[in-house]
C-alpha positions as semicolon CSV with decimal commas, in nm:
position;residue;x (nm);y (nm);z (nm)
1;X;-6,525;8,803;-3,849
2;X;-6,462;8,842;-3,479
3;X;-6,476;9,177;-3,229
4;X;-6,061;9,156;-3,274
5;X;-6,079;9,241;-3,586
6;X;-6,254;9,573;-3,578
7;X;-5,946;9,820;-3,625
8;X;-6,164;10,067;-3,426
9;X;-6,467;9,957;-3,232
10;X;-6,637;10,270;-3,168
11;X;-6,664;10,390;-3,509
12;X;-6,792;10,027;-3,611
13;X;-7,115;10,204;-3,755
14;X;-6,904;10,444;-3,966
15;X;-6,736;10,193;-4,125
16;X;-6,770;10,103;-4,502
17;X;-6,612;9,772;-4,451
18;X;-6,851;9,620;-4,165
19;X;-7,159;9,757;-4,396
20;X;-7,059;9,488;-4,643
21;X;-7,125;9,221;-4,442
22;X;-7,450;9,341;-4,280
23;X;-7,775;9,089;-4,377
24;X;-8,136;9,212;-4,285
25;X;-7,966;9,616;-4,185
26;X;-7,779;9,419;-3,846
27;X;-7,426;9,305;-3,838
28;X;-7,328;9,043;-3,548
29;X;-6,968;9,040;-3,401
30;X;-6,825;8,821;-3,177
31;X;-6,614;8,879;-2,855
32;X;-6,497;8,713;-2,602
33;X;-6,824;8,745;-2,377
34;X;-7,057;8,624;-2,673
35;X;-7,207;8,767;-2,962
36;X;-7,284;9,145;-3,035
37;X;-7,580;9,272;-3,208
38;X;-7,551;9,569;-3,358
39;X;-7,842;9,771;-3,530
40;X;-7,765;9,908;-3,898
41;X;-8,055;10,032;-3,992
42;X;-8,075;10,398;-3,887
43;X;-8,129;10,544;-4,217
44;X;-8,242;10,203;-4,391
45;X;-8,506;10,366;-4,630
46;X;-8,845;10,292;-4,601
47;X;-9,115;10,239;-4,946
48;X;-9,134;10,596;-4,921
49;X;-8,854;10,858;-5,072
50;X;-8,741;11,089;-4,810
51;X;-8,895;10,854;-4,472
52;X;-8,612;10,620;-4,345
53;X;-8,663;10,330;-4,058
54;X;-8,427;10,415;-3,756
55;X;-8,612;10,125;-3,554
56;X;-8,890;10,005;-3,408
57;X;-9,170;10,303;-3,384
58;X;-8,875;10,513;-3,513
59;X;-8,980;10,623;-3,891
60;X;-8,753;10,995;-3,969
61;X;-8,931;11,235;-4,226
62;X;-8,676;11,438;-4,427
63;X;-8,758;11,690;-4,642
64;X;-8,542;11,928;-4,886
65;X;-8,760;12,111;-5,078
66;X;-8,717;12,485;-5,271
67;X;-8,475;12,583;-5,012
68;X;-8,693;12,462;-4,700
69;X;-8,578;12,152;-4,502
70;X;-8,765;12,019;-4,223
71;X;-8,719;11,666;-4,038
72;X;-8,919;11,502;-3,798
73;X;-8,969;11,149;-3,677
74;X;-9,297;10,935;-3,591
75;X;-9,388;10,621;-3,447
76;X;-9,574;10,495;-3,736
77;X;-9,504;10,482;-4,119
78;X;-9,893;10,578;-4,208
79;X;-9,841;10,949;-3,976
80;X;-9,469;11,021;-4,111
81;X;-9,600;10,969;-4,445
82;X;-9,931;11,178;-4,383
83;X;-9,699;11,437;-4,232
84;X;-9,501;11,427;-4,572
85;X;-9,741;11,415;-4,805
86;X;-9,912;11,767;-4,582
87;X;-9,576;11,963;-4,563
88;X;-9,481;11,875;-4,893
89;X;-9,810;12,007;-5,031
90;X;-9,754;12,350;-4,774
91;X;-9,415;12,396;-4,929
92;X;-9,539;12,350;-5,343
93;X;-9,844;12,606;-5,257
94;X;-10,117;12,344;-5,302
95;X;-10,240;12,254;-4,962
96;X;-10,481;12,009;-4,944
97;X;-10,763;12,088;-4,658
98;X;-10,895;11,755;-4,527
99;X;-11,294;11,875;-4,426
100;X;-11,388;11,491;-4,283
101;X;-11,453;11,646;-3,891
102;X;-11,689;11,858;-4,074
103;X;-11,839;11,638;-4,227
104;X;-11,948;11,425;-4,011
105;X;-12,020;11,759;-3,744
106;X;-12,380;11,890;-3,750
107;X;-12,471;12,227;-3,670
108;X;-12,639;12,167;-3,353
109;X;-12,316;12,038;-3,207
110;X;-12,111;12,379;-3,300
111;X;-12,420;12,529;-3,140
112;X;-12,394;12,351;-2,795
113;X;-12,017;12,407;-2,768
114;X;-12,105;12,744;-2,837
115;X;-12,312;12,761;-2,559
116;X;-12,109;12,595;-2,309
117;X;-11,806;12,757;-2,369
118;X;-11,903;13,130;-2,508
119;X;-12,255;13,220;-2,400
120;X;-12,189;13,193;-1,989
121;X;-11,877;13,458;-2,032
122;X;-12,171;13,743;-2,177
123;X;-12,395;13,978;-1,963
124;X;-12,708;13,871;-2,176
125;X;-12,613;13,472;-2,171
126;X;-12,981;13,382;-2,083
127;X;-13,117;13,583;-2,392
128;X;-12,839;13,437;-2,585
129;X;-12,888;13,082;-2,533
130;X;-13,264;13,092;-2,584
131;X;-13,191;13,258;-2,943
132;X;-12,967;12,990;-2,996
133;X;-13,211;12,718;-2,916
134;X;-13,444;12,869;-3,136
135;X;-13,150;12,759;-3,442
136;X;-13,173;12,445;-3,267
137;X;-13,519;12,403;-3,378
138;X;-13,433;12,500;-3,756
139;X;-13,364;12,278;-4,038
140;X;-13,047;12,392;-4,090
141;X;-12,915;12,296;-3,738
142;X;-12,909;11,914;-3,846
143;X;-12,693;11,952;-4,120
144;X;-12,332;11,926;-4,157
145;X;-12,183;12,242;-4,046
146;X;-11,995;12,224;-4,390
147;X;-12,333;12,199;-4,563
148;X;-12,461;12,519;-4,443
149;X;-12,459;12,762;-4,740
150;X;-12,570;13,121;-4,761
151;X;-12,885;13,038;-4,993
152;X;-13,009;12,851;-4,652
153;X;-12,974;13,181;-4,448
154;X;-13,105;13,361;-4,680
155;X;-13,413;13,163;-4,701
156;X;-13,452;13,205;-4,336
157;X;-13,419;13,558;-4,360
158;X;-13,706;13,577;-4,598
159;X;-13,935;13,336;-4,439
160;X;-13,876;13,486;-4,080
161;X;-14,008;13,861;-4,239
162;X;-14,279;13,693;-4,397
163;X;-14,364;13,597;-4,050
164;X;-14,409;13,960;-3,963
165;X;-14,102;13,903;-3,730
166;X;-13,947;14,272;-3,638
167;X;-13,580;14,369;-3,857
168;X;-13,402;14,392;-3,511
169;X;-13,547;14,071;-3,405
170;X;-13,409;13,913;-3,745
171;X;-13,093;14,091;-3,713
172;X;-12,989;14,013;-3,396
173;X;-13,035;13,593;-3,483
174;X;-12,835;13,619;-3,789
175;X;-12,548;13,834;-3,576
176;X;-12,539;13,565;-3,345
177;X;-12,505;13,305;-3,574
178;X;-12,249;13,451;-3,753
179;X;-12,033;13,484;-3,422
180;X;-12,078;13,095;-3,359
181;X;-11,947;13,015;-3,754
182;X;-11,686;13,258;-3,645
183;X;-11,618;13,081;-3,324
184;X;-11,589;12,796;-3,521
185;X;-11,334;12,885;-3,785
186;X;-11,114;13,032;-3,450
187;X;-11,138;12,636;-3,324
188;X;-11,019;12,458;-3,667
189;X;-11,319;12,440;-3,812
190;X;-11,278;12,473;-4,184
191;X;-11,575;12,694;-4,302
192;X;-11,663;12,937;-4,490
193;X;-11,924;13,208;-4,243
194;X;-12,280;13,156;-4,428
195;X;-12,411;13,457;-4,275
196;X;-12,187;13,656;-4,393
197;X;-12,293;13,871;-4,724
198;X;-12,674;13,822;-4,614
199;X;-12,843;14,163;-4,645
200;X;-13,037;14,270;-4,288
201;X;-13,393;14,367;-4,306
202;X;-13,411;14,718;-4,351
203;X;-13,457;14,869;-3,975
204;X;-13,813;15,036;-3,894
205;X;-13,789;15,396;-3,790
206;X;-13,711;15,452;-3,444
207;X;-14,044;15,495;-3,218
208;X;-14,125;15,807;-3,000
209;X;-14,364;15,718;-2,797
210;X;-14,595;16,046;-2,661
211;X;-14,727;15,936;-2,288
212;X;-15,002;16,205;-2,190
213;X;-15,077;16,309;-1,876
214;X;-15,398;16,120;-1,878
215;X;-15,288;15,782;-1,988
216;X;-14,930;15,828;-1,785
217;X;-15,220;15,842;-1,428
218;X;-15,398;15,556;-1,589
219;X;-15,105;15,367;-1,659
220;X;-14,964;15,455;-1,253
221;X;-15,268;15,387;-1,133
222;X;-15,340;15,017;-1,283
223;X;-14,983;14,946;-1,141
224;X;-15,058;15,058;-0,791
225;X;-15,251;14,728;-0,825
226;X;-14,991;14,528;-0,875
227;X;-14,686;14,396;-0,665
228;X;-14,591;14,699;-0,417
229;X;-14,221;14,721;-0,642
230;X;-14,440;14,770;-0,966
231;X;-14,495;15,157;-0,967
232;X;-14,131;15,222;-0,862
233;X;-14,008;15,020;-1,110
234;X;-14,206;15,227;-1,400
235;X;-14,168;15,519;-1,229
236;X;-13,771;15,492;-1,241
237;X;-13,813;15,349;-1,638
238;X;-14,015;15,685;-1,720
239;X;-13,813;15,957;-1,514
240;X;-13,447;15,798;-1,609
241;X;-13,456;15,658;-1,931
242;X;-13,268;15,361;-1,776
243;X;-13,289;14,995;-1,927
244;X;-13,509;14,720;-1,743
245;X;-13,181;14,527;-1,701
246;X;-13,054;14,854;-1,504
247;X;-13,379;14,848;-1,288
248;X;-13,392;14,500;-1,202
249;X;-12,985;14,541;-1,099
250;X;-13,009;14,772;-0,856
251;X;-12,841;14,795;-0,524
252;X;-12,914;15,059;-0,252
253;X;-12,548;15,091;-0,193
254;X;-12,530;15,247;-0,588
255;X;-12,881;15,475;-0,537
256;X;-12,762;15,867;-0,398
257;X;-12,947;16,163;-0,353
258;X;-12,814;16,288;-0,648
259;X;-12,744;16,004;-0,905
260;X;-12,799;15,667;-0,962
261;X;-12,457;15,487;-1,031
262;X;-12,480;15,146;-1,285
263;X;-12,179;14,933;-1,239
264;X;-12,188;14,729;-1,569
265;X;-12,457;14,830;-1,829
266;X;-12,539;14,651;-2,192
267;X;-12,278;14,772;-2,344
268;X;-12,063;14,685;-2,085
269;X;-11,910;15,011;-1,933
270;X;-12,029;15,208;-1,602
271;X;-12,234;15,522;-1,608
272;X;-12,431;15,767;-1,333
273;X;-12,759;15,864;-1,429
274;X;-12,813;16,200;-1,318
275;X;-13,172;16,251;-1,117
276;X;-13,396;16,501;-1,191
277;X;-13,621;16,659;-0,937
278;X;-13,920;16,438;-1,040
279;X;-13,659;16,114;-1,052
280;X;-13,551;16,237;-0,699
281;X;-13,873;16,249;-0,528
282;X;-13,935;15,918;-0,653
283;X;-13,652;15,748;-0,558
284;X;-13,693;15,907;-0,158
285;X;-14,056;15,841;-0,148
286;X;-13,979;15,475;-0,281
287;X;-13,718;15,429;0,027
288;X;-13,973;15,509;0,275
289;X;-14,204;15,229;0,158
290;X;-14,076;14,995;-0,043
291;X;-13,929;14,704;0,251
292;X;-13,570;14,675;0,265
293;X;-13,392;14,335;0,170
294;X;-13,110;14,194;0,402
295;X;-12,910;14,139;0,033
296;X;-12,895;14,468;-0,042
297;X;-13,092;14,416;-0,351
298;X;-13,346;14,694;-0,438
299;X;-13,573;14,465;-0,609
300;X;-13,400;14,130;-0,577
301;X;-13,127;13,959;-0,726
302;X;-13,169;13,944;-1,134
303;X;-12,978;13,655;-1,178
304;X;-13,116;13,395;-0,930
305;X;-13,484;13,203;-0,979
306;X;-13,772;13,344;-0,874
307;X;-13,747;13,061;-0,541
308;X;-13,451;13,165;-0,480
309;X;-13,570;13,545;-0,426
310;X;-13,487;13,651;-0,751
311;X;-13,604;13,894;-0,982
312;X;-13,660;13,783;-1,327
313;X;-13,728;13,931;-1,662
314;X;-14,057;13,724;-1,649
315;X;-14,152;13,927;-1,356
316;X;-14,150;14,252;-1,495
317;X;-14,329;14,160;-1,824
318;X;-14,590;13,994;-1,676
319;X;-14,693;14,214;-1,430
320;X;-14,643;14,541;-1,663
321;X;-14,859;14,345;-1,928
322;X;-15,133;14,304;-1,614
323;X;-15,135;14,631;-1,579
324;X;-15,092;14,746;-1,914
325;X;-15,454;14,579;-1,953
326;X;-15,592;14,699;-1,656
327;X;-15,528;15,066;-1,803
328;X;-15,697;14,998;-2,104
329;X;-15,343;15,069;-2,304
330;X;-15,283;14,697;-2,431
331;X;-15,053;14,697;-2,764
332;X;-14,997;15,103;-2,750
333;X;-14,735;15,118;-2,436
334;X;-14,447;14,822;-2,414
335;X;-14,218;14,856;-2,108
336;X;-13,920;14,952;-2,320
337;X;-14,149;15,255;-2,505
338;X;-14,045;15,376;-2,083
339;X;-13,710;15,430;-2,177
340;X;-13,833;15,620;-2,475
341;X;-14,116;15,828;-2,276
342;X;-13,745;15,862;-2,085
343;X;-13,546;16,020;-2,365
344;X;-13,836;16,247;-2,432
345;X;-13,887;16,465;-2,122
346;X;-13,425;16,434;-2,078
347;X;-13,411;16,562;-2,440
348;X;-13,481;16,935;-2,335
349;X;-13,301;16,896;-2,000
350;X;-12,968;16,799;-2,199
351;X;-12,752;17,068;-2,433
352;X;-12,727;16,774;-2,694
353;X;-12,764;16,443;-2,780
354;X;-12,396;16,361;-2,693
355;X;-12,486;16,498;-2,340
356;X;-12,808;16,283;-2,357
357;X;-12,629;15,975;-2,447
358;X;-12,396;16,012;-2,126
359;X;-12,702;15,958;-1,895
360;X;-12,871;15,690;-2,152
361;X;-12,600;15,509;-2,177
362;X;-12,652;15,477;-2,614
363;X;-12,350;15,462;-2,757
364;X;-12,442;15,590;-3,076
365;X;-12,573;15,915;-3,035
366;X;-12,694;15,957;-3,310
367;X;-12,986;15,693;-3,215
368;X;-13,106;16,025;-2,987
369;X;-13,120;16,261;-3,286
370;X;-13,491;16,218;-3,284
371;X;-13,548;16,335;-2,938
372;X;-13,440;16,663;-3,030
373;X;-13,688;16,873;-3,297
374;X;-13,701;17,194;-3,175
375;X;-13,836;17,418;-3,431
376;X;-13,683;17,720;-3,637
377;X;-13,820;17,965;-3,330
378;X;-13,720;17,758;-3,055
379;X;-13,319;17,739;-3,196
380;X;-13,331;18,092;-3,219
381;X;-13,433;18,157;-2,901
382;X;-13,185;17,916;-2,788
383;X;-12,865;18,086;-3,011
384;X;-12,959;18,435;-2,949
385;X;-12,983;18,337;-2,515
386;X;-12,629;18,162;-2,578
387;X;-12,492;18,486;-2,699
388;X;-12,610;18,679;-2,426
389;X;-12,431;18,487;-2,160
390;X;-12,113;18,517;-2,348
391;X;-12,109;18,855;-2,402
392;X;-12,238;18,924;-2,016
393;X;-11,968;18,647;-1,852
């Protein structure tokens, strides 16, 4: 058969009569330049129902299935017929969940993504990361991330208050494990959250720490020993309730006669810490001898090295702990128990604990509920002077 006696070239696939004589899906026609190849194998089916060869690296996926019809094409026959077998399963309702990457992925690796990727973006990242190389060390961190079940936390759990560890301590590990199994389900990881379900260690009552007037000169006294930024720094903890974080933050620019203003706290949101007339005195006699920095720093920067100028965590713990001994109050006075001695002496300065927790900076303030015990007397007094000074203006 020759090119001349095609009754209509261009529709030469089309037609039923060339399709008779085509051998291995190509027919060849002949003009008068030469021969003419023709491909006829655009829907030449392939071992599988529903893929068809178009070509080479051409295999077309076509599905009809309980009214849903979807058609797609891949370069090999092993992914169109993966991609079948997967949207055919989708379709019926009876997915199949291929788990190999977590398999062969072990808990420490979830771990270090976690910590390149999440931990820098968070105020506490330092904290963060050490907790999580503390799961490092576990057993659990070397197997499969798949592997993990919640009998394994909870075995932690229980061996970890055996230890004598504290419930907040406990709880705050298994919280941030739980947000890096979480992490991982938001990044294709198909798991199931092990910590999830795990009862926390029941919290121990909230401390109130009673400073006297004794052990509070002691306590002043042992720090005057110290660095000259010591005292201030206890000073502030004791007459503002304010956070260690808070302290080491601080920038003259954000110190007034009147308030102390915190940018960014833990939880994230500004606040202004009201100063009281003891706070005040403290804060002007600190100006007048503590040295100024050219950085604008009160105490130095909290997130550099302590080489590069900075002022660490480390710093303050070790030097309060110093002192601490000095005073002879080792194991009865921690530097947060400041923030509590705080609370104590606001508490009566404050109509409430929702007033309270605006210069705290709790945001449950209910946490403050036990700074405030006045007694059946003392809430009279207090009721019967409210009505008073509504009835006189």
């Amino acid at each position: 058969m020759t090119w001349a006696d095609v009754p209509d070239p261009s529709k030469v696939i089309k037609s039923a009569f060339l399709r008779q004589f085509a051998t291995n899906a190509k027919i060849i026609l002949r003009n008068e330049q030469g021969l003419f190849v023709m491909d006829m194998a655009k829907h030449t089916k392939a071992k599988e129902p529903g893929i068809y060869y178009r070509g080479p690296a051409q295999y077309e996926v076509k599905i009809r299935r309980k009214g849903v019809a979807v058609s797609r094409t891949f370069d090999t026959f092993a992914d169109a017929l993966q991609f079948k077998a997967t949207k055919v399963s989708k379709i019926d309702g009876d997915t199949f969940i291929d788990k190999t990457r977590e398999k062969r992925t072990r808990l420490s690796t979830v771990i270090d993504l976690y910590m390149t990727e999440e931990s820098p973006k968070k105020r506490g990242a330092k904290q963060e990361i050490n907790r999580l190389l503390a799961w490092k060390k576990e057993d659990i961190a070397s197997y499969p991330i798949i592997s993990v079940e919640i009998t394994d936390i909870v075995a932690w759990r229980d061996r970890r208050v055996s230890e004598g560890k504290a419930p907040s301590t406990i709880y705050n590990s298994l919280n941030l494990l739980s947000a890096v199994f979480k992490w991982a389900r938001q990044h294709g990881y198909k798991v199931d959250n092990p910590c999830e379900g795990v009862a926390r260690p029941k919290a121990n009552e909230g401390r109130c720490v009673d400073l006297t007037d004794a052990n509070e000169k002691r306590l002043l006294s042992a720090c005057d020993d110290g660095p000259i930024w010591l005292i201030w720094v206890v000073q502030i903890a004791m007459h503002t309730a304010m956070r260690q974080g808070e302290i080491r933050a601080l920038k003259w620019k954000d110190v007034h006669e009147t308030h102390i203003h915190i940018p960014r706290s833990k939880n994230g949101s500004a606040r202004d810490v009201p100063l009281t007339s003891a706070a005040s005195a403290c804060i002007n006699a600190m100006r007048n001898i503590l040295p100024r920095r050219l950085d604008g720093w009160v105490f130095g920067d909290p997130d550099a090295d302590a080489d590069d100028g900075g002022f660490t965590t480390w710093h303050v713990q070790y030097h309060y702990r110093t002192a601490i001994k000095r005073a002879g109050l080792a194991g009865e006075l921690t530097f947060h128990d400041l923030r509590h001695v705080g609370c104590t002496r606001l508490a009566p300065l404050h109509r409430d604990c929702f007033e309270l927790a605006k210069t705290t900076g709790h945001k449950d303030p209910r946490m403050l509920m036990r700074y405030y015990n006045p007694s059946i007397v003392e809430r009279v007094a207090q009721i019967r002077a409210r009505e008073r000074a509504l009835v006189t203006g």
